[in-house]
N, C-alpha and C positions, 0 to 999 in steps of 0.2 A: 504494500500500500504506500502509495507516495506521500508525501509530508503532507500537501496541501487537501488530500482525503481524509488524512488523519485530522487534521486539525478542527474539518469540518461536517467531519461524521457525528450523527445523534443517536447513536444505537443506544437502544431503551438495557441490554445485557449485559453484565459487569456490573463490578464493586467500583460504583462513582462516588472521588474522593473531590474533599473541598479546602482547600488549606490557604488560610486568608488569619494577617492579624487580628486583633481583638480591637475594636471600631465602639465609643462611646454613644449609645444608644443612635445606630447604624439605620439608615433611610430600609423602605422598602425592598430595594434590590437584594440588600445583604441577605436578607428573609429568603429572598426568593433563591438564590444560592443555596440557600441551608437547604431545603426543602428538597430542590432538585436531589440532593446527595444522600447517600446512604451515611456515610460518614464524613464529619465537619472537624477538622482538624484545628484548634488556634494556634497561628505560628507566633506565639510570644515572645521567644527567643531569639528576636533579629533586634535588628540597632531601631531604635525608637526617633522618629521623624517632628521633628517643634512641628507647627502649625499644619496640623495632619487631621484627621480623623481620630487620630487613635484617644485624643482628649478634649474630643470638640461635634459638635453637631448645629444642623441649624433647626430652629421654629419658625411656625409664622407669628408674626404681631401685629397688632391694627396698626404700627410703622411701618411694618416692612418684614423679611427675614432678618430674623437677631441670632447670633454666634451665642450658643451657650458654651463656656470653655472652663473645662479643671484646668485651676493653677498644680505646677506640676514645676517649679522650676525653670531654672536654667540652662543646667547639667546635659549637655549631647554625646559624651561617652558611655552609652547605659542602655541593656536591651529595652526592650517595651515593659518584658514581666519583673525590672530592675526599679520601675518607675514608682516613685512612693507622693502620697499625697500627704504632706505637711499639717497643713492650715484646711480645718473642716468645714471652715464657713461658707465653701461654697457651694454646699446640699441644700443651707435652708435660702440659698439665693437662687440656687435652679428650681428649685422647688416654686419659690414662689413665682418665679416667670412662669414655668407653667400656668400657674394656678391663673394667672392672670391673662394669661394668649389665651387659654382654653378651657377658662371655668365656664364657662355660658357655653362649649362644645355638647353636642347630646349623650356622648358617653363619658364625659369627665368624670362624674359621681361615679357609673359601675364601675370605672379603673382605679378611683382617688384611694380606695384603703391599700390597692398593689403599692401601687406609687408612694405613697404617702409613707408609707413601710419603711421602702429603698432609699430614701432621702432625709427621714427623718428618724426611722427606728434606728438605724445601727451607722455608726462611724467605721466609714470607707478608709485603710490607708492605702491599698496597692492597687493602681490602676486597671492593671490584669486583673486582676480578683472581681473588681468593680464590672466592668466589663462584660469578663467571661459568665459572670452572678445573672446579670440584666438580661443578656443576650439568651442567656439557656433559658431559662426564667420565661422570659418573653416569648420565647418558642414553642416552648415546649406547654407551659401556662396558655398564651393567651390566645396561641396561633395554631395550637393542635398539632404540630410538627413533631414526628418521630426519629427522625434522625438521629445518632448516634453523639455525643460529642467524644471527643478526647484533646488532649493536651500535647505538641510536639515534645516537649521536654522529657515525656514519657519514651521516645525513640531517639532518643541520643543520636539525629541523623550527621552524617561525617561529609565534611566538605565543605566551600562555600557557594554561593548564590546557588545559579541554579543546578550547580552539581549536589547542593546541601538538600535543596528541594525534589529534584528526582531519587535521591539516595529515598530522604523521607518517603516520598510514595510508595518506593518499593518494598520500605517495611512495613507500609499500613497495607501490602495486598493492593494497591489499588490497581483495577485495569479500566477506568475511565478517570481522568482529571477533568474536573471542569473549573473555570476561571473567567475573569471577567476582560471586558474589549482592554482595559489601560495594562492589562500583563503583555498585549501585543509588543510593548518597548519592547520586554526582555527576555520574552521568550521566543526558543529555538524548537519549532515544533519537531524538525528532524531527529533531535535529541529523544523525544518522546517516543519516534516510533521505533529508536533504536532499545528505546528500552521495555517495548512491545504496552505502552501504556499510550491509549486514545486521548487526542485533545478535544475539550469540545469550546468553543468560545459562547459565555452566556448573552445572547440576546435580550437588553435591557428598553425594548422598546415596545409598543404598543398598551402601556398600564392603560385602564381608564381613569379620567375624573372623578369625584369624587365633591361632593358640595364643603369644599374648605372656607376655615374660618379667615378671611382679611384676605381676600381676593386682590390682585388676581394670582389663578393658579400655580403652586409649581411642586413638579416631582419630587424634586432633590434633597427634600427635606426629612427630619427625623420619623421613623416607625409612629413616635407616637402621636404625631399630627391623624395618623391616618388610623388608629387604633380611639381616641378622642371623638372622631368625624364618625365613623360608622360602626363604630362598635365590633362584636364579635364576626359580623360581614367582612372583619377585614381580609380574613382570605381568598375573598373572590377577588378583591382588587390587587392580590399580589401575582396569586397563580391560578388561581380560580376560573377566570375569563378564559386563560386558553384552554380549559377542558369542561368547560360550561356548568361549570356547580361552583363550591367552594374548597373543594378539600384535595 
């Protein structure tokens, strides 16, 4: 099979793996990843990016989109799962942005005692923990997702970039990788089929709308915009639509 087959084959057979850092309460797409795969791998043990996802997301607000961001330092020598959060004040400060973007939303009340829990019951210090907590939580919780999770640090994979990350696949078994279009930089599909594992690139296009709060609309934004807006329906608006139900 040639590269460019490989890369863009969707065979429904095989153990499809997903191996993506841990993303501070991660827009709809991440979801949509999860779901696809059998197993969701967090790669926490890479070098941790400032002004990333990995400590940051967006809302909507009757302004505009607002940055909610953990302070997390300075420090750029230090993996993701290295990253420790200091100063706690800033649970009861995302918290209340929430509360205020999306307290008049129709499901803000049935999510608030989740929510309210995560933000305000227990002090966060490790960003990964934080994260990897939200993310399964959120999935597996609110989104009905049975995906498997696990931890790289569990496979002590050997190498760097993407020799670290093909090694890794090959310990988790996997024979489909799936990955989103911005891995296009750096990855080398040839590599893949040399190592008899399928690429598949995830198609993040065709979501439907949804009646968002502080118009006008946009995708990009945090999971819980869209958990807020239509409640436990949110799985039709992730994956739902293209198999015409919700699950």
């Amino acid at each position: 099979m040639s590269a460019s087959l490989a890369s863009t084959a969707t065979r429904s057979g095989g153990k499809a793996v997903v191996v993506l850092q841990s993303n501070y309460i991660p827009w709809k797409g991440y979801f949509d990843l999860i779901h696809d795969a059998d197993l969701f791998v967090f790669y926490d043990d890479v070098q941790f990016t400032k002004n990333d996802w990995r400590n940051r997301n967006r809302i909507k607000t009757a302004s505009g989109s607002k940055w909610l961001t953990i302070p997390v330092g300075t420090g750029t020598d230090r993996q993701v799962c290295e990253v420790e959060m200091a100063d706690p004040r800033w649970q009861s400060s995302h918290w209340d942005s929430l509360r205020q973007a999306y307290g008049k939303q129709p499901f803000f009340k049935h999510y608030r005692p989740f929510f309210e829990g995560v933000y305000l019951g227990q002090r966060w210090h490790s960003l990964s923990d934080l994260n990897q907590t939200l993310i399964k939580r959120i999935a597996t919780e609110l989104l009905g997702i049975t995906t498997r999770f696990e931890d790289s640090r569990a496979y002590a994979a050997q190498g760097a970039k993407l020799d670290r990350l093909l090694h890794l696949l090959s310990l988790t078994g996997a024979q489909r990788y799936i990955t989103g279009p911005a891995a296009r930089d750096y990855i080398d599909a040839a590599r893949f089929v040399e190592h008899g594992i399928e690429l598949t690139w995830k198609d993040y296009s065709g979501y439907p709308v949804y009646e968002q709060a502080h118009p006008p609309f946009e995708h990009g934004v945090s999971i819980l915009d869209l958990l807020f807006s239509v409640g436990p329906d949110a799985p039709r608006y992730i994956w739902g639509w293209r198999e015409g139900g919700s699950s």
